[in-house]
C-alpha positions as CSV (number, residue, x, y, z in Angstrom):
1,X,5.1,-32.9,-97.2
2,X,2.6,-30.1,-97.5
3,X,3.5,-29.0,-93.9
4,X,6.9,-28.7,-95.6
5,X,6.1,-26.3,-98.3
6,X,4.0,-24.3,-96.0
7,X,6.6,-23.3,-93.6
8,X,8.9,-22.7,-96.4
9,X,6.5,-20.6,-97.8
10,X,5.5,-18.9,-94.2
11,X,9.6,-18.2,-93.9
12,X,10.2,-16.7,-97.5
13,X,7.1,-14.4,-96.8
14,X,8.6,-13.5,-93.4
15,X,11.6,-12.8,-95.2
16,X,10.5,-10.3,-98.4
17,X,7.3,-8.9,-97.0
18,X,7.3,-6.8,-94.7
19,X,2.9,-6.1,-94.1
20,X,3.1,-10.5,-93.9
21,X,5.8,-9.7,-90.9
22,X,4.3,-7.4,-89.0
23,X,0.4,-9.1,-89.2
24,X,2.1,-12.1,-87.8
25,X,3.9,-10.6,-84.9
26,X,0.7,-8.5,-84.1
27,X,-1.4,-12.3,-84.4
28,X,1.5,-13.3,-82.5
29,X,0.9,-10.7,-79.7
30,X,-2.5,-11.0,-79.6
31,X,-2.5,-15.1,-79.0
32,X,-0.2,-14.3,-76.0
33,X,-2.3,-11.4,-74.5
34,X,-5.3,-14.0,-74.4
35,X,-2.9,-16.9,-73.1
36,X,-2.2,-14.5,-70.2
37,X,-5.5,-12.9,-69.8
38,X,-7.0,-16.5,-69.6
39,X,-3.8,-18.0,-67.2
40,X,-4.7,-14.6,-64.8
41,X,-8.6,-15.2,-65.0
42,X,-8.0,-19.1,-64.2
43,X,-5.2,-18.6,-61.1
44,X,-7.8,-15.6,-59.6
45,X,-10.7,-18.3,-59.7
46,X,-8.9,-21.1,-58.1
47,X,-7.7,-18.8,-55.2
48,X,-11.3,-17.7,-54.5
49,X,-12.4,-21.1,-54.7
50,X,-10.7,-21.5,-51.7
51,X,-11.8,-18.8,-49.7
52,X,-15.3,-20.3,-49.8
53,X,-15.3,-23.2,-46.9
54,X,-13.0,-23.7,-44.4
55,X,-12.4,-27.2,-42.7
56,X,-15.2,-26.4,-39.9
57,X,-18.1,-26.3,-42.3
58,X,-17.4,-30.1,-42.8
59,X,-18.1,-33.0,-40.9
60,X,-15.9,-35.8,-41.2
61,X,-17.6,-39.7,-39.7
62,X,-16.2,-42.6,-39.1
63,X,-13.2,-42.2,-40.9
64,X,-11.0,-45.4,-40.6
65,X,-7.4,-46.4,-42.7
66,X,-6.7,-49.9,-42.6
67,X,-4.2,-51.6,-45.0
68,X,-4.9,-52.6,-48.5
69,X,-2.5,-54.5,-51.0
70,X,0.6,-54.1,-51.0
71,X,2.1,-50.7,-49.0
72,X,-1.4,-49.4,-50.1
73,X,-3.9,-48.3,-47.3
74,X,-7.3,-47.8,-47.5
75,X,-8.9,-44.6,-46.7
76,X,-12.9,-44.9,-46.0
77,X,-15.8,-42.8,-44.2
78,X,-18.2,-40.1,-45.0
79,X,-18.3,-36.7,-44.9
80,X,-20.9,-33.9,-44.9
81,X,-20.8,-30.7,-46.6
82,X,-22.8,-28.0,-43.7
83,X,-21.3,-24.9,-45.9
84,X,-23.5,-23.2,-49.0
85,X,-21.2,-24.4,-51.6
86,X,-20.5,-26.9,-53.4
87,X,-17.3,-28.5,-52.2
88,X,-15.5,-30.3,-55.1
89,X,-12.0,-31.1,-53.7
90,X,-10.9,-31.6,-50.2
91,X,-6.6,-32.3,-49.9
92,X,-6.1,-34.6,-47.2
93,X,-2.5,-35.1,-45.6
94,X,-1.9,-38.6,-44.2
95,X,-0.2,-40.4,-41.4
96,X,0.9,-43.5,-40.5
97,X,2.4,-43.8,-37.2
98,X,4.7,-46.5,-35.6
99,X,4.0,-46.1,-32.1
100,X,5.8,-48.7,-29.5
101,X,4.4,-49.3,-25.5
102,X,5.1,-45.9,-24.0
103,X,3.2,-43.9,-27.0
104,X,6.3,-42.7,-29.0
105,X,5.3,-42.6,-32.3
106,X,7.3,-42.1,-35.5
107,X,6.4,-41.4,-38.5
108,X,6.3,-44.2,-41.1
109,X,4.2,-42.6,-44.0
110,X,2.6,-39.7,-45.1
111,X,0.8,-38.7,-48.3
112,X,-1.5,-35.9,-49.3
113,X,-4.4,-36.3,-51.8
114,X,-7.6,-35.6,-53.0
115,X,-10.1,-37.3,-50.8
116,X,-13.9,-36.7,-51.7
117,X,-16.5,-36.7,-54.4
118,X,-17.8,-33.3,-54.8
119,X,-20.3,-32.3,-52.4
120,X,-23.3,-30.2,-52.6
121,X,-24.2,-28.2,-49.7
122,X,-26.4,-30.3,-47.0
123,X,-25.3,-33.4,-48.5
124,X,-23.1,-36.1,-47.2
125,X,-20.5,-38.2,-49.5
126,X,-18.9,-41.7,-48.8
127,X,-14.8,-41.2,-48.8
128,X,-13.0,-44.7,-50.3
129,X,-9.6,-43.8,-51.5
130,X,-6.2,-45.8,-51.4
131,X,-3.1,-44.1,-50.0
132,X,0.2,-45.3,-51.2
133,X,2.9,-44.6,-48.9
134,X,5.6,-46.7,-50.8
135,X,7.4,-50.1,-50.0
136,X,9.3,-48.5,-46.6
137,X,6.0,-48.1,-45.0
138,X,6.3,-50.9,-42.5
139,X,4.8,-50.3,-38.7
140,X,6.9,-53.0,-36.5
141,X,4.9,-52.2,-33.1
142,X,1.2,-50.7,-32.8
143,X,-0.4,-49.2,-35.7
144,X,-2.3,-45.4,-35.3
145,X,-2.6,-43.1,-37.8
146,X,-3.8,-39.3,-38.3
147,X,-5.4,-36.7,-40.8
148,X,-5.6,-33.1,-41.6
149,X,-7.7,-31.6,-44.0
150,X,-5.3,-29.1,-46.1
151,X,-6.8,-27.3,-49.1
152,X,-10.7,-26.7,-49.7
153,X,-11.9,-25.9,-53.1
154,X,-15.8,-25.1,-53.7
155,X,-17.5,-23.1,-56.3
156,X,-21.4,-20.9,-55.6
């Protein structure tokens, strides 16, 4: 109810003074100078973030996807961070291949997430995410599967 009678207020003010309408277009303004100052500050920051390390500064061990429940599969293994950063996201894509006796191999799944813990430089994190390719993700002949590391964030 009072939220009521302050808008009505807030319009009749608009309405018959003309100082009340031109400080609230100026607050106006000003709120969405710093809403796009602050959205141009944030997009610069994630871009440079990754610039920092490139997939060869990492070391990725004994990485293994085996199924989980369901269509889920189950991503584990470690890996180091050799860069000077700390590394705190790491998008992985995802494959799962049906492959039959002569090696041709179709594609039966593929996902792309977020794979690691962050990471301080030197330092070596244990990967164990789950990977849901959806209920079509069926391998009939030989399982294999494969990887690539996409995007790198890190910060100093």
């Amino acid at each position: 109810m009072v939220w009521a009678l302050l808008l009505i207020a807030a319009v009749f003010a608009l309405i018959n003074y003309r100082s009340f309408r031109r400080m609230m277009f100026t607050a106006a303004g000003v709120i969405a100078l710093a809403v796009l100052g602050y959205l141009a500050y944030y997009r610069s920051q994630t871009e440079a973030s990754k610039r920092l390390v490139s997939a060869s500064e990492l070391a990725f061990e004994d990485m293994r996807l085996g199924p989980d429940y369901g269509s889920a599969y189950k991503l584990v293994g470690r890996v180091k961070n050799n860069s000077k950063y700390t590394v705190y996201r790491i998008l992985a894509k995802i494959r799962v291949l049906d492959c039959d006796d002569k090696s041709n191999c179709e594609t039966v799944g593929e996902e792309e997430q977020d794979i690691a813990p962050v990471i301080p430089p030197g330092q070596v994190r244990d990967i164990d995410e789950s990977f849901f390719f959806g209920s079509g993700t069926r391998v009939r002949h030989r399982f294999e599967w494969n990887y690539a590391v996409g995007e790198i964030q890190a910060r100093p």
